[in-house]
C-alpha positions as CSV (number, residue, x, y, z in Angstrom):
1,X,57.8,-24.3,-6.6
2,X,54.2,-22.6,-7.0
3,X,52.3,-25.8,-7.8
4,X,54.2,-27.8,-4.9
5,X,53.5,-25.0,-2.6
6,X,49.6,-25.3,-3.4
7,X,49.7,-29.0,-2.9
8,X,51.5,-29.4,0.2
9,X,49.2,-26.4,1.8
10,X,46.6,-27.5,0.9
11,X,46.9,-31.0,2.4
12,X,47.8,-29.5,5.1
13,X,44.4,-29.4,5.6
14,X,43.1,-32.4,4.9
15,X,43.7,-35.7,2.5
16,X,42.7,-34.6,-1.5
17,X,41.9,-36.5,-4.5
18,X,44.2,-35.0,-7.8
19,X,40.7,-34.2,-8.7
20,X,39.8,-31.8,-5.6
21,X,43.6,-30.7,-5.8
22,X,42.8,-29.0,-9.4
23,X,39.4,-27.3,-8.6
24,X,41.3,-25.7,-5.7
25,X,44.1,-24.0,-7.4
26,X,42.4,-23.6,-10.6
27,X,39.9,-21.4,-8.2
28,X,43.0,-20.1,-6.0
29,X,44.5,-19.0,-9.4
30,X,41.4,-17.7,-11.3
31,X,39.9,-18.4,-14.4
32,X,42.7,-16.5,-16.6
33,X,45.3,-19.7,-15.5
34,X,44.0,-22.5,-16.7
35,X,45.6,-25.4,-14.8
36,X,46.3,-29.0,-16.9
37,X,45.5,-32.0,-15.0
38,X,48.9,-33.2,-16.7
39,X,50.9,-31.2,-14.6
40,X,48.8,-32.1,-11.0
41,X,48.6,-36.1,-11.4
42,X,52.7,-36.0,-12.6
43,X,54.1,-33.6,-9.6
44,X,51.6,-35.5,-7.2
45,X,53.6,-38.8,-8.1
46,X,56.9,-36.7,-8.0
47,X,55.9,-35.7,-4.4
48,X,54.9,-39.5,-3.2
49,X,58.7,-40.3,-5.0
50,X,60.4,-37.6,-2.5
51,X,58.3,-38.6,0.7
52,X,56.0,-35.7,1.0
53,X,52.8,-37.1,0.8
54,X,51.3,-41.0,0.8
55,X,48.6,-41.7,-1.8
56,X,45.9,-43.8,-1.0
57,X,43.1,-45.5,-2.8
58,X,39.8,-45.2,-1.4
59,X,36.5,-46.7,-2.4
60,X,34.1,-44.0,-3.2
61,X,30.1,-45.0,-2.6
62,X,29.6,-45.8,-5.8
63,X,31.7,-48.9,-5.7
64,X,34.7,-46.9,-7.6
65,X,37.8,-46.6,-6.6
66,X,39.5,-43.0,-5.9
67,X,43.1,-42.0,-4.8
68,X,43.7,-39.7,-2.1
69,X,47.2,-37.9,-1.0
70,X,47.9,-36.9,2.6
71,X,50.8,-35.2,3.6
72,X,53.4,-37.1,5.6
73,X,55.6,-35.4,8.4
74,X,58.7,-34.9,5.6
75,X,56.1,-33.1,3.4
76,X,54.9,-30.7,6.6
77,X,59.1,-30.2,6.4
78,X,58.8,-28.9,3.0
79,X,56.1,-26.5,3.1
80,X,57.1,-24.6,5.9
81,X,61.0,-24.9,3.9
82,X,58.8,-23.1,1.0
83,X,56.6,-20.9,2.9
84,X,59.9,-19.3,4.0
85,X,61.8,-19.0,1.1
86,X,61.6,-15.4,-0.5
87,X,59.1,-15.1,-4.0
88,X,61.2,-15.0,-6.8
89,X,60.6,-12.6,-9.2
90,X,59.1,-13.3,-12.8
91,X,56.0,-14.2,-14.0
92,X,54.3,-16.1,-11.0
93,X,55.4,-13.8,-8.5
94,X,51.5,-12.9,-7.3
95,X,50.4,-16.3,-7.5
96,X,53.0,-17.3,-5.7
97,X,52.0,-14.7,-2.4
98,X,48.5,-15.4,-3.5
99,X,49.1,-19.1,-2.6
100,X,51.2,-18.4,0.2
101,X,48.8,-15.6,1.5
102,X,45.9,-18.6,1.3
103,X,47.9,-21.2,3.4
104,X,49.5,-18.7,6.0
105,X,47.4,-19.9,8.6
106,X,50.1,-22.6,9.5
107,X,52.8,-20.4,10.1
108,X,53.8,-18.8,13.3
109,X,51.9,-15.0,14.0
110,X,55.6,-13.4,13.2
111,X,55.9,-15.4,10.1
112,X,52.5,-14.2,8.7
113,X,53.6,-10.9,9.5
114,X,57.0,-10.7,8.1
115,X,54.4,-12.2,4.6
116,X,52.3,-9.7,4.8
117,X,55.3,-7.0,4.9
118,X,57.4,-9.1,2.0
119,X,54.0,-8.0,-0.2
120,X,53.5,-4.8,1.3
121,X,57.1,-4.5,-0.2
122,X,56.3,-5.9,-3.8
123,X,53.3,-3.7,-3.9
124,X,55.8,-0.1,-2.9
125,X,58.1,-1.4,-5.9
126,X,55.0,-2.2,-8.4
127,X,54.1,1.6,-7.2
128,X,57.6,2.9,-8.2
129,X,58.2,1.1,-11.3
130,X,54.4,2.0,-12.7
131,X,55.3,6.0,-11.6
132,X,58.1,5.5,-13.2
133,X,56.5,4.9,-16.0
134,X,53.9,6.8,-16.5
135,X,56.0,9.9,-15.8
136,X,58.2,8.5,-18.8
137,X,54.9,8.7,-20.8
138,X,53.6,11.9,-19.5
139,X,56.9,12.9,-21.5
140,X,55.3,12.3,-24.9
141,X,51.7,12.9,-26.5
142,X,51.3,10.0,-28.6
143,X,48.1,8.0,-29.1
144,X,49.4,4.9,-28.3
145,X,51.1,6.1,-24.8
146,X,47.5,8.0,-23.3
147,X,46.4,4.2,-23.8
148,X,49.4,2.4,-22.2
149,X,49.3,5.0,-19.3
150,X,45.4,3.9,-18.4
151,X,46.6,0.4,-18.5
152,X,49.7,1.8,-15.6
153,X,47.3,3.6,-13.8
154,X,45.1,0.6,-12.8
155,X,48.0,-1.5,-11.9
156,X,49.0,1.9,-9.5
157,X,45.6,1.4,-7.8
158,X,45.7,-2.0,-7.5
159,X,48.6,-2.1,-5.7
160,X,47.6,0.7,-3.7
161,X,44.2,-1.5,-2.7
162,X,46.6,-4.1,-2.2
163,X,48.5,-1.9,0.5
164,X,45.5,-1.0,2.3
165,X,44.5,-4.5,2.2
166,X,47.9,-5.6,3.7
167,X,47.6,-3.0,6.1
168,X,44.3,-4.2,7.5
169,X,44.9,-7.4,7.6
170,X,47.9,-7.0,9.7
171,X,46.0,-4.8,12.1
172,X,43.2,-7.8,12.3
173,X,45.7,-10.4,12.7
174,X,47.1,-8.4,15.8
175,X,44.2,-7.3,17.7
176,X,42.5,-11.2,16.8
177,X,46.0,-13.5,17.9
């Protein structure tokens, strides 16, 4: 889902080479994910398969030849299906509102709101499940647990940046629409 997600909002935008597709979410996702080219050119075909996008080949100025995807009007169908469907939880669960926060733009104000407040919400439960656990550690003196509550409480303030964040941006997205 995360990888179509990025593809189809991101050609929302305008036609991409595979090539331009990568640099994007590799710099969308940071330099700790490191993206394969063998899972962009594959899913790209998979989407062309399904309808949502048309590749292209375009001759570049330097007499080579270069493919391009658009998105077609079934693929526009899709990302707003995914753009509404709730983040799953696991791994990829802040990439996935990272993406989704990147290509919100498309989405009705209400939509982007009710985004903004599904992460507000992920953020309050990171909150509780790190107080959680640091008061479990605040139970013990060990070594080992001292270290392991540093490492809880930077994820506490980044979700509490993240809050503030949220909460700004939903005030800017009010008094700017």
């Amino acid at each position: 889902m995360m990888n179509e997600l990025f593809i189809l909002g991101e050609l929302m935008e305008e036609p991409q080479s595979g090539y331009d597709l990568h640099k994007a979410l590799q710099a969308s996702l940071g330099r700790h994910r490191k993206i394969s080219y063998g899972v962009i050119y594959p899913l790209l075909e998979k989407l062309e398969k399904k309808g949502f996008l048309a590749i292209d080949t375009m001759e570049r100025s330097d007499g080579k030849n270069k493919k391009v995807a658009a998105i077609t009007e079934t693929g526009q169908r899709r990302f707003f299906e995914l753009m509404k469907m709730p983040v799953p939880d696991g791994a990829h669960n802040n990439d996935i509102y990272l993406i989704k926060l990147d290509v919100m733009q498309h989405l009705a104000l209400a939509e982007q709101i009710q985004l903004l407040e599904q992460f507000y919400q992920e953020q309050k439960d990171i909150i509780e499940d790190t107080q959680n656990a640091l008061t479990k550690l605040a139970g013990e003196n060990s070594k080992d647990h001292w270290y392991a509550s540093k490492k809880f409480e930077l994820r506490l303030q980044q979700a509490k940046i993240a809050i503030e964040w949220i909460d700004k941006f939903k005030y800017e997205l009010r008094d700017k629409l």
